[in-house]
PDB file of N, H, CA, C and O in Angstrom:
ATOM      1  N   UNK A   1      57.419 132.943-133.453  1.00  0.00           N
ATOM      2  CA  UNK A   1      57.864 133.574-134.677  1.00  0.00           C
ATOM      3  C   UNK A   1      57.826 132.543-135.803  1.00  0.00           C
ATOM      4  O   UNK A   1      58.441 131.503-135.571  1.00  0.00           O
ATOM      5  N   UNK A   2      57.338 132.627-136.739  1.00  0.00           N
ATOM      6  H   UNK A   2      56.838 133.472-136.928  1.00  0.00           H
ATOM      7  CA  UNK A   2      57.035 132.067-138.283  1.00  0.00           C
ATOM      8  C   UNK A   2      58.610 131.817-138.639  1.00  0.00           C
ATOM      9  O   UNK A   2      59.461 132.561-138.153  1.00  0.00           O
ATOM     10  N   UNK A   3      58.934 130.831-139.433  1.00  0.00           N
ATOM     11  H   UNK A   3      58.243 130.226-139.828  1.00  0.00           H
ATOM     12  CA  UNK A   3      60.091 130.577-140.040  1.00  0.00           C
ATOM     13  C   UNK A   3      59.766 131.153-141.463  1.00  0.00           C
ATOM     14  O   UNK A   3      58.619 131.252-141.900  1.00  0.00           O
ATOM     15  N   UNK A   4      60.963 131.540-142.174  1.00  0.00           N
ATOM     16  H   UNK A   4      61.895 131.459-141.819  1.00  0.00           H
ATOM     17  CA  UNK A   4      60.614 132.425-143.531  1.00  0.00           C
ATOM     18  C   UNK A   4      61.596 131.631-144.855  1.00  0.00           C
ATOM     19  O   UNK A   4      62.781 131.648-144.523  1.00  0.00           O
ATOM     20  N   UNK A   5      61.457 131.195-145.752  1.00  0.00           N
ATOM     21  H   UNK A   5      60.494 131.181-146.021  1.00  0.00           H
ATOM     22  CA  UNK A   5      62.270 131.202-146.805  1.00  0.00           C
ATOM     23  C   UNK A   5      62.323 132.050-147.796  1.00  0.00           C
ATOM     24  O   UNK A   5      61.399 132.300-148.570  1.00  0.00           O
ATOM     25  N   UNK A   6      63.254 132.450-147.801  1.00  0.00           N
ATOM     26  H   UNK A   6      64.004 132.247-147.172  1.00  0.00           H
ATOM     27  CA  UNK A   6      63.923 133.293-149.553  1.00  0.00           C
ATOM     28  C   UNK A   6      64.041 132.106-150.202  1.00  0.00           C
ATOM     29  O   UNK A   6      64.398 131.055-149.671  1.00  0.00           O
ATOM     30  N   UNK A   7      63.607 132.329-151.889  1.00  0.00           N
ATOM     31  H   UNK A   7      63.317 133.183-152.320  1.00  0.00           H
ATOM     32  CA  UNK A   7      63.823 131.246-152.663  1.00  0.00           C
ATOM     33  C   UNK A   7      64.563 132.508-153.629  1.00  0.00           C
ATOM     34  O   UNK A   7      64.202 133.683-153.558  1.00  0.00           O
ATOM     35  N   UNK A   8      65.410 132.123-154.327  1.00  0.00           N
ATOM     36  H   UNK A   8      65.702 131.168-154.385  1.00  0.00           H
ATOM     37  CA  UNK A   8      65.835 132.963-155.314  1.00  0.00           C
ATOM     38  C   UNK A   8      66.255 132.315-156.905  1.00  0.00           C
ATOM     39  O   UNK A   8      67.199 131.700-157.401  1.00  0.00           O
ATOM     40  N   UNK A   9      65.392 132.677-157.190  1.00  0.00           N
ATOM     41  H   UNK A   9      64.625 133.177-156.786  1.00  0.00           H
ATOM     42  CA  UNK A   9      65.258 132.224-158.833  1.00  0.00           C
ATOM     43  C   UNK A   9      63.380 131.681-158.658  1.00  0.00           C
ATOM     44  O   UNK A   9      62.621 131.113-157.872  1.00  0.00           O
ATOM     45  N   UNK A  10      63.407 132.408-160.140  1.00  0.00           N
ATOM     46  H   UNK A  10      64.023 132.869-160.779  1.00  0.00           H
ATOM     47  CA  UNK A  10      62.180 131.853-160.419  1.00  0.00           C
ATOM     48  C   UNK A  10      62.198 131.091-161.465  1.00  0.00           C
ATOM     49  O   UNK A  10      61.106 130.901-162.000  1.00  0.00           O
ATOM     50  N   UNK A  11      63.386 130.450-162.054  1.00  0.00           N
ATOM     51  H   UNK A  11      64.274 130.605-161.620  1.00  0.00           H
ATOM     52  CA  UNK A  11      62.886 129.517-163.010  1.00  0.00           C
ATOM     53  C   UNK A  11      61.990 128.504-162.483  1.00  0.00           C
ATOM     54  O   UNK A  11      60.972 128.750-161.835  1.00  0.00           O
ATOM     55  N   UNK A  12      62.502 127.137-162.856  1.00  0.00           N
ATOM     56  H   UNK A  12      63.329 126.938-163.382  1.00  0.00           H
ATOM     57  CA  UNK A  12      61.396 125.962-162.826  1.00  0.00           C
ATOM     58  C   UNK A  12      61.482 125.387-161.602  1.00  0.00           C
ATOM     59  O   UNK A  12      60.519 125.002-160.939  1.00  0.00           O
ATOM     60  N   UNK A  13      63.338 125.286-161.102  1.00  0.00           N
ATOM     61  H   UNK A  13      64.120 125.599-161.640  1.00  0.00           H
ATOM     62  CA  UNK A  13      63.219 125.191-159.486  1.00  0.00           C
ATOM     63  C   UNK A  13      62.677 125.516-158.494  1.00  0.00           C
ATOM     64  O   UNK A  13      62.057 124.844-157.669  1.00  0.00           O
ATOM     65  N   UNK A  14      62.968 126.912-158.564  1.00  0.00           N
ATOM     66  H   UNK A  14      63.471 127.457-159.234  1.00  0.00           H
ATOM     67  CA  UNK A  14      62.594 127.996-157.570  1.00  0.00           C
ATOM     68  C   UNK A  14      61.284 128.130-156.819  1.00  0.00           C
ATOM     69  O   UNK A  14      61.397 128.262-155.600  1.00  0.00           O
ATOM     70  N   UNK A  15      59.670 128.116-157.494  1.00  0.00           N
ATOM     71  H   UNK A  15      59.579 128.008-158.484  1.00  0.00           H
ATOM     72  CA  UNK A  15      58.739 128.066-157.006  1.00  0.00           C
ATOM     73  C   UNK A  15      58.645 126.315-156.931  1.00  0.00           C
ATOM     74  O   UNK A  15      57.942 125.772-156.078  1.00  0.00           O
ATOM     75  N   UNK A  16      59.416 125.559-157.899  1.00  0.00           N
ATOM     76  H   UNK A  16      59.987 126.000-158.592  1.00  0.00           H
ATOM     77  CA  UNK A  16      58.866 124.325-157.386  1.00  0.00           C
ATOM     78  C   UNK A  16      59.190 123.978-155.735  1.00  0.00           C
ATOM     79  O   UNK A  16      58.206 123.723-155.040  1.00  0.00           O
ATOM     80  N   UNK A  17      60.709 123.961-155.014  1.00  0.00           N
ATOM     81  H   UNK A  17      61.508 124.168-155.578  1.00  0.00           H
ATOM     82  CA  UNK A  17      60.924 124.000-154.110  1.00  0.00           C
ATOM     83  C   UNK A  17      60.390 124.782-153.327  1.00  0.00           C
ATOM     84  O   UNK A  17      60.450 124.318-152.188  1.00  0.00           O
ATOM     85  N   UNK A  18      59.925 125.684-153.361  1.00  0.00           N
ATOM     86  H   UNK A  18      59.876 126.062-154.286  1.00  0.00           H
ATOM     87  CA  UNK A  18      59.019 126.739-152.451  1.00  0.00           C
ATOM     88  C   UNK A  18      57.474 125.988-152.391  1.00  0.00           C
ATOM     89  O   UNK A  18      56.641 126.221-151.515  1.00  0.00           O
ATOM     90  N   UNK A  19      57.286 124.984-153.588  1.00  0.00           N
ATOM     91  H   UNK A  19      57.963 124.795-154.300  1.00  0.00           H
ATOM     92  CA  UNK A  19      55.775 124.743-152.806  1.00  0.00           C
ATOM     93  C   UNK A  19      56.198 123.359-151.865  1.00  0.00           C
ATOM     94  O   UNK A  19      55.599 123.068-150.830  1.00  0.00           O
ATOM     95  N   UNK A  20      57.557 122.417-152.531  1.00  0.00           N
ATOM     96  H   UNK A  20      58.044 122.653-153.372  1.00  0.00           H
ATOM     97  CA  UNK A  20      57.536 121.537-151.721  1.00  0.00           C
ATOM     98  C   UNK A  20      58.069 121.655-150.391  1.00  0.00           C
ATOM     99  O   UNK A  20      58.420 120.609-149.845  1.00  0.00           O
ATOM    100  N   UNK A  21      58.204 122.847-149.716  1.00  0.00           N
ATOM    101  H   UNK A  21      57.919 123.696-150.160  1.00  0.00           H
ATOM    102  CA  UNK A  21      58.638 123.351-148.432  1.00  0.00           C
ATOM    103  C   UNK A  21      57.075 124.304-148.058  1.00  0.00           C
ATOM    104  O   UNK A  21      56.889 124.088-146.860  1.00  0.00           O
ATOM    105  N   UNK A  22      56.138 125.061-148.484  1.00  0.00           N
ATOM    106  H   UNK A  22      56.290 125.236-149.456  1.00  0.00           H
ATOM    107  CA  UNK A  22      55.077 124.772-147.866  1.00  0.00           C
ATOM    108  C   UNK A  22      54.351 123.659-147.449  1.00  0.00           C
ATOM    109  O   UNK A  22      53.819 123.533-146.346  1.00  0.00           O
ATOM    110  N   UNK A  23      54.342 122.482-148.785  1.00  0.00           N
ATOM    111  H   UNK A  23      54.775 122.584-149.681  1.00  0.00           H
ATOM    112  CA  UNK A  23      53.556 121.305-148.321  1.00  0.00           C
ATOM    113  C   UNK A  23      54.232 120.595-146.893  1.00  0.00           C
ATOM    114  O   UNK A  23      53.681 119.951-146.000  1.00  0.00           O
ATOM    115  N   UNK A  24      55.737 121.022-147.093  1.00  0.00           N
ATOM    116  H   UNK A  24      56.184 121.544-147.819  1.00  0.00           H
ATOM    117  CA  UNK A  24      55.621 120.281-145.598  1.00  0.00           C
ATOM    118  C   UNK A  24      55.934 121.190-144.300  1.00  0.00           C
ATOM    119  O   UNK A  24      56.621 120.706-143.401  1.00  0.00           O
ATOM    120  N   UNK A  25      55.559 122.172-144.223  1.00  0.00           N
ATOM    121  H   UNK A  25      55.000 122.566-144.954  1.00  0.00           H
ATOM    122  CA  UNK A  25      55.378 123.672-143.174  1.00  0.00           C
ATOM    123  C   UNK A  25      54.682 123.902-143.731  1.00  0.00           C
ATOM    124  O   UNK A  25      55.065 123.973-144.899  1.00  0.00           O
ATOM    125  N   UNK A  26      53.139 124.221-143.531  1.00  0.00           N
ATOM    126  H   UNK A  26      52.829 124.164-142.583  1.00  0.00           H
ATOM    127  CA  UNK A  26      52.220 125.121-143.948  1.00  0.00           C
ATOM    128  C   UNK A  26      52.414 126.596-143.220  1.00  0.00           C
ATOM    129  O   UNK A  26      51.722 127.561-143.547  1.00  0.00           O
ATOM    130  N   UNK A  27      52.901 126.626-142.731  1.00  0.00           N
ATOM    131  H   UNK A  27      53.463 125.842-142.465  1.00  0.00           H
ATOM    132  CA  UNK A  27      53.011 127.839-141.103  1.00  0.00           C
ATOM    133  C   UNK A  27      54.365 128.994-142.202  1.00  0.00           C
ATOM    134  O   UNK A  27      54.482 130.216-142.109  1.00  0.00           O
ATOM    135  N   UNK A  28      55.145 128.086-143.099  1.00  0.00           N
ATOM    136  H   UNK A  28      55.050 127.094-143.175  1.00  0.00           H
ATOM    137  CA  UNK A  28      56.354 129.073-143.472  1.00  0.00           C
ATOM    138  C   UNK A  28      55.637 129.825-144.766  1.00  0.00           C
ATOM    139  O   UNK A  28      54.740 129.697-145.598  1.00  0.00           O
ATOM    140  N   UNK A  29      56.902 130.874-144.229  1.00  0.00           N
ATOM    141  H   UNK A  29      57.631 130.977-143.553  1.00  0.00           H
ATOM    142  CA  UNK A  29      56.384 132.310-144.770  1.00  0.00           C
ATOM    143  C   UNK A  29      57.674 132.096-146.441  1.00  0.00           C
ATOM    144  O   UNK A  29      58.902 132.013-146.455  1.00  0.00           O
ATOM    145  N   UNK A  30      56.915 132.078-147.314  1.00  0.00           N
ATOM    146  H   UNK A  30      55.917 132.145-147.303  1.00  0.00           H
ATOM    147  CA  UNK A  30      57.900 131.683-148.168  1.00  0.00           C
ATOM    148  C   UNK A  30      58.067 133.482-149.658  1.00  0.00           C
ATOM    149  O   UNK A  30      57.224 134.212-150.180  1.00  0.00           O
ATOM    150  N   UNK A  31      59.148 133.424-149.708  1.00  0.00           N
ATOM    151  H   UNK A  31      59.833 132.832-149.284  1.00  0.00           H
ATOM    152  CA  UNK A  31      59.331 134.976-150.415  1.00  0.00           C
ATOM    153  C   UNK A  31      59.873 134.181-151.852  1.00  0.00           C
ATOM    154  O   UNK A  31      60.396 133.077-151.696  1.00  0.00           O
ATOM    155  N   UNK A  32      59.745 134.756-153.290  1.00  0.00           N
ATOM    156  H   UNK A  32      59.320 135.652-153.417  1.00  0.00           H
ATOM    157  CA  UNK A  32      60.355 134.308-154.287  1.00  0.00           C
ATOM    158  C   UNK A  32      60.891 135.458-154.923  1.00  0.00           C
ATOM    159  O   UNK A  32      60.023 136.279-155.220  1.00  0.00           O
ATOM    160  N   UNK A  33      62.300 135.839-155.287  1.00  0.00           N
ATOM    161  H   UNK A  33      63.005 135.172-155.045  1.00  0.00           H
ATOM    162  CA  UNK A  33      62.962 136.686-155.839  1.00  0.00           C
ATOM    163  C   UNK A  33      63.452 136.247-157.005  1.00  0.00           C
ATOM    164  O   UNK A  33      64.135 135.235-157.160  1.00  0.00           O
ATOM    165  N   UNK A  34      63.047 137.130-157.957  1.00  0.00           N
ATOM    166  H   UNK A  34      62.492 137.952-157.831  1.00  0.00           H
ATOM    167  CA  UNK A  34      63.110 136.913-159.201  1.00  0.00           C
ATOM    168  C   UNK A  34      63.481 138.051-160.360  1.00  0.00           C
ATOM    169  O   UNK A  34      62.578 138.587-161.004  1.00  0.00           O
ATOM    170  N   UNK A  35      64.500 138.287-160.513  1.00  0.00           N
ATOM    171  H   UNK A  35      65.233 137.852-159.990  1.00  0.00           H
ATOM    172  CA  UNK A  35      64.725 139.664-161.595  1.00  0.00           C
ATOM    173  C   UNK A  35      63.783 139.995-162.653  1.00  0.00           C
ATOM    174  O   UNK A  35      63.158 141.056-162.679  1.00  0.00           O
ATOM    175  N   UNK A  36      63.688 139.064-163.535  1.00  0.00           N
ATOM    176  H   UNK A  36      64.196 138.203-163.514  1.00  0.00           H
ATOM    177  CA  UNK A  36      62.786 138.937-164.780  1.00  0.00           C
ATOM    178  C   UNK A  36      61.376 139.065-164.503  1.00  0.00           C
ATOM    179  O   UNK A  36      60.950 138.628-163.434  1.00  0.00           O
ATOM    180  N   UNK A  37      60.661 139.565-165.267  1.00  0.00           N
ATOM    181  H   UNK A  37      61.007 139.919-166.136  1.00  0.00           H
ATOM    182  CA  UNK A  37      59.252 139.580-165.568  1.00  0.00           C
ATOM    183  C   UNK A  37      58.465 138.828-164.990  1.00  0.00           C
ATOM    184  O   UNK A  37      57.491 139.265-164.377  1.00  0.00           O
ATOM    185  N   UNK A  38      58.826 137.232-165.108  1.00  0.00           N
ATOM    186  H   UNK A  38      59.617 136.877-165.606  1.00  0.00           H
ATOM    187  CA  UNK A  38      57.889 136.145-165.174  1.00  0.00           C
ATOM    188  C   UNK A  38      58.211 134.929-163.884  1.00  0.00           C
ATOM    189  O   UNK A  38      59.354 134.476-163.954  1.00  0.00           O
ATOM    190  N   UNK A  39      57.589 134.522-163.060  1.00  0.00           N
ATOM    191  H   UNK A  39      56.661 134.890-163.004  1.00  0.00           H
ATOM    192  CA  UNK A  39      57.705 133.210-162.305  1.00  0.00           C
ATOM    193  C   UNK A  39      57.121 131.833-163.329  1.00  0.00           C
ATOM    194  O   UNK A  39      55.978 131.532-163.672  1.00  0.00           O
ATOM    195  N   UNK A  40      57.985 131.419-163.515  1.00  0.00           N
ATOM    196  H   UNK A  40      58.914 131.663-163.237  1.00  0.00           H
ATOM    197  CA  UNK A  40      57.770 129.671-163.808  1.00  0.00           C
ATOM    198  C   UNK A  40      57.208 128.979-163.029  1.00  0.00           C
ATOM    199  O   UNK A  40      57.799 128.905-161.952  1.00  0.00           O
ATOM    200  N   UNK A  41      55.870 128.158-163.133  1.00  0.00           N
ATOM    201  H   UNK A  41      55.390 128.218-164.008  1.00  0.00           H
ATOM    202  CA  UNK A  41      55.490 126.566-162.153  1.00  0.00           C
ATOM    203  C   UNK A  41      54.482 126.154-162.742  1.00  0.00           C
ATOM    204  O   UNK A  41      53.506 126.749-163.199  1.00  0.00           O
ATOM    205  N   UNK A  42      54.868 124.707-162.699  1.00  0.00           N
ATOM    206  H   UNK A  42      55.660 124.224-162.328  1.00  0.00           H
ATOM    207  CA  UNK A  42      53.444 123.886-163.326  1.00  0.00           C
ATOM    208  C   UNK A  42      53.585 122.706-162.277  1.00  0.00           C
ATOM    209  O   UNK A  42      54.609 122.148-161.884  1.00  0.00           O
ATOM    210  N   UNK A  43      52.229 122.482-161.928  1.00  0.00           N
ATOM    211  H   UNK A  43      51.397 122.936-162.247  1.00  0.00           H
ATOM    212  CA  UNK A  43      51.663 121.552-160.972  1.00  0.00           C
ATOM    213  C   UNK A  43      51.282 120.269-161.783  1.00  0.00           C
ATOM    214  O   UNK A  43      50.774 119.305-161.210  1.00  0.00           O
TER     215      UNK A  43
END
């Protein structure tokens, strides 16, 4: 079974920590919940 993260918030945190928890699990299943319109991330 795949391990899964909820990230919740999409400001500037939110997807940032979600990619630095793919880079180190490529295998996790990562979800981003976000009320507003828009996801924030810059690489």
């Amino acid at each position: 079974m795949a391990k899964r993260l909820v990230v919740v918030g999409g400001g500037a945190g939110g997807p940032s920590a979600a990619a630095r928890a793919k880079r180190d699990a490529a295998d996790l299943e990562v979800t981003i919940l976000e009320a507003g319109e828009h996801v924030s991330f810059a690489a």
